[in-house]
Phi, psi and omega in degrees: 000151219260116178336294170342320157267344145307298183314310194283334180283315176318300191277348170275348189270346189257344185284289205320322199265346223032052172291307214263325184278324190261342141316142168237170184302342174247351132343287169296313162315302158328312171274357178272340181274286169347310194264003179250320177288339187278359193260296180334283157006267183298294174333307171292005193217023166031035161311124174246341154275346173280338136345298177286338173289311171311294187344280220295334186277308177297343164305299158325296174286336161261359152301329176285322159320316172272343130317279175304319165281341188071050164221157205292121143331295168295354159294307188328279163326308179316310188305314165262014155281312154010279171257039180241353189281301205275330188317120181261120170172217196171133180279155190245148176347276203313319186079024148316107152265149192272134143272156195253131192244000000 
């Protein structure tokens, strides 16, 4: 399935549960750092499916974030690919990234 529909089956499932009508935007940000110490996690324990579970829940929640505000996710992302496209550098051992100037 195409994200686009993954997404759309997602926010009818948050209309369904009233997530989307009854939530607020920091309600949902509060569970997406939730769903980020659970990625951390899995990460130190080199889980690779609660790895993937973590993803897909932090994906969730911010679809509802967005969801809940009436804005597009993939603008979103549209948005910071934006400003990320032309940036010139290289990540370093270390998890520096150098910007190139």
């Amino acid at each position: 399935m195409s994200y686009s529909g993954l997404e759309a089956k997602i926010i009818q499932w948050g209309i369904a549960r009233g997530i989307v009508h009854n939530a607020t935007a920091q309600s949902q940000a509060i569970k997406t750092l939730e769903e980020v110490t659970e990625l951390f996690d899995a990460l130190n324990r080199k889980d690779m499916a609660a790895t993937e579970d973590a993803i897909g829940d932090i994906v969730v929640t911010l679809i509802m974030v967005c969801a809940v505000l009436n804005i597009d996710l993939t603008s979103c992302l549209n948005g910071a690919y934006q400003q990320i496209k032309d940036r010139k550098g290289y990540l370093t051992k270390e998890g520096v990234f150098i910007k190139e100037v």
